[in-house]
C-alpha positions as CSV (number, residue, x, y, z in Angstrom):
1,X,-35.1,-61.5,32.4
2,X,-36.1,-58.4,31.3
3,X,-39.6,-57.6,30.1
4,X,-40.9,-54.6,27.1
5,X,-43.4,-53.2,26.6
6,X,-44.3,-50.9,23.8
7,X,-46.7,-48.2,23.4
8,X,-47.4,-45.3,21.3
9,X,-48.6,-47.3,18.0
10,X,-51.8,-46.2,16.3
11,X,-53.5,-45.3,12.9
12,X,-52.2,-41.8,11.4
13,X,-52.5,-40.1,8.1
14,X,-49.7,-40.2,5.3
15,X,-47.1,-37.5,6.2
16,X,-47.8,-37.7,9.7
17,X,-45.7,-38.4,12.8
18,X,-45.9,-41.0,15.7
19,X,-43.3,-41.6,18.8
20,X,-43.4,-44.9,20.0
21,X,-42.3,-45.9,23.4
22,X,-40.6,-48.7,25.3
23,X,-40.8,-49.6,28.7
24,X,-38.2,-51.8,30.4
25,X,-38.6,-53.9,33.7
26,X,-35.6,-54.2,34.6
27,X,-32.4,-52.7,35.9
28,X,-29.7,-51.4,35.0
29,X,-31.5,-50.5,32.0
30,X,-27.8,-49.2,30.7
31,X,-26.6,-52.8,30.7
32,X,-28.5,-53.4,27.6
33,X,-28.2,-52.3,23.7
34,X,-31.8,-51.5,22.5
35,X,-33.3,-51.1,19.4
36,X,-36.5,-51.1,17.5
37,X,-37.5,-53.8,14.4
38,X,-40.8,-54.2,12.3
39,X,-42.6,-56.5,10.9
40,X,-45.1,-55.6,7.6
41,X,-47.7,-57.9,6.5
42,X,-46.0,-60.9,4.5
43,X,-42.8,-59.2,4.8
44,X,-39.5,-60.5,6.9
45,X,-38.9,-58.7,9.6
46,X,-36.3,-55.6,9.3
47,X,-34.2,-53.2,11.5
48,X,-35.1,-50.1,11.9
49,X,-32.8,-48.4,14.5
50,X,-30.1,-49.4,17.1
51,X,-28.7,-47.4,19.9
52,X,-26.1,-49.0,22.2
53,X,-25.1,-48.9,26.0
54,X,-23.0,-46.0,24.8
55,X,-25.5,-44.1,23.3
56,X,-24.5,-45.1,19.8
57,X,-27.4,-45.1,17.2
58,X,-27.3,-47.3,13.9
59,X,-30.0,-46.8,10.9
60,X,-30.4,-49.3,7.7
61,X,-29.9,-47.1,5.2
62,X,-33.3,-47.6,4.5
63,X,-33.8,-45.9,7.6
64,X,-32.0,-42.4,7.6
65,X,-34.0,-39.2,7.6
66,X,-37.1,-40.0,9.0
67,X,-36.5,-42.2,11.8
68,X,-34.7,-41.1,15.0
69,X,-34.4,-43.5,18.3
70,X,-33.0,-42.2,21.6
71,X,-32.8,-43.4,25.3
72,X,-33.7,-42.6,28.7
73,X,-31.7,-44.4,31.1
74,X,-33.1,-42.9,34.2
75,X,-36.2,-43.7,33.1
76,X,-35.8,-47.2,31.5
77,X,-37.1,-46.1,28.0
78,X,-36.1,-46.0,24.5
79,X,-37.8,-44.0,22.0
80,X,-38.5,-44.0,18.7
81,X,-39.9,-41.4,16.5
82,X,-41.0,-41.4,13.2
83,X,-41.8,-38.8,11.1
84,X,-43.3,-38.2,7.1
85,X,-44.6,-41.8,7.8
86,X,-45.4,-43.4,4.6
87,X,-48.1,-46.5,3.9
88,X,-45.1,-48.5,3.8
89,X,-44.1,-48.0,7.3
90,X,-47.5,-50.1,8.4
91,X,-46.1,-52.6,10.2
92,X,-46.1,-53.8,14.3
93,X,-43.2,-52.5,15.5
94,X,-41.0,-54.6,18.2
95,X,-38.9,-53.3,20.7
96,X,-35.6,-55.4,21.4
97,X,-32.9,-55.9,23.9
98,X,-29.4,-57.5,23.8
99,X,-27.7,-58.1,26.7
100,X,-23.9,-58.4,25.9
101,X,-23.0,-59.6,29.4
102,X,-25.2,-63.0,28.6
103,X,-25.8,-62.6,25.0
104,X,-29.4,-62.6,25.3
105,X,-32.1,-61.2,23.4
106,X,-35.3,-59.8,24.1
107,X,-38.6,-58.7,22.7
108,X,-41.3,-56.7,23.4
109,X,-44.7,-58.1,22.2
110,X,-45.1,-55.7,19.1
111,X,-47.4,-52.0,18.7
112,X,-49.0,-51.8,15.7
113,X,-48.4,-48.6,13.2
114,X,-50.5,-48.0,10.2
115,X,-50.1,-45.3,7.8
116,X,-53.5,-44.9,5.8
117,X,-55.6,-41.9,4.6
């Protein structure tokens, strides 16, 4: 079972950037579709990015322009950054796996993101 952490989450000003970062346990990390969802207060949670095994990257519509997510297979990682962050984008961010082999799913425990002047 593989295990994710996330870090990189934090308080920043409207207009600002953040890159968060996820940390998988276990290998091969390239045996696992990744992607990144959050979760605003009293809101469902969404999608935000995808990126397959193959490198393949998926936005929501919702999505496009400001967010960009990215891997690092040698170094068991996927990325996300986010720039011109609005108030709207406060929210704890989750990084997931799906393992296609076993059709699990995985979650990391959540960094929090808030976008406030």
């Amino acid at each position: 079972q593989v295990q994710l952490v996330e870090s990189g989450g934090g308080l920043v000003q409207p207009g600002g950037s953040l890159r968060l970062s996820c940390a998988a346990s276990k290998a091969p990390f390239n045996a696992y579709d990744m992607g990144w969802y959050r979760r605003a207060p009293g809101k469902e949670r969404e999608l935000v990015a995808l990126i397959t095994r193959a490198g393949t990257v998926n936005y929501p519509e919702s999505m496009k322009g400001r967010f960009t997510i990215s891997r690092d297979n040698a170094k068991n990682a996927v990325l996300l950054q986010m720039n011109a962050l609005k108030p709207e984008d406060t929210a704890v961010y989750y990084c997931y796996a799906y393992e296609a082999i076993t059709r699990n799913q995985f979650w990391g425990q959540g960094t929090q993101v808030t976008v406030s002047s």
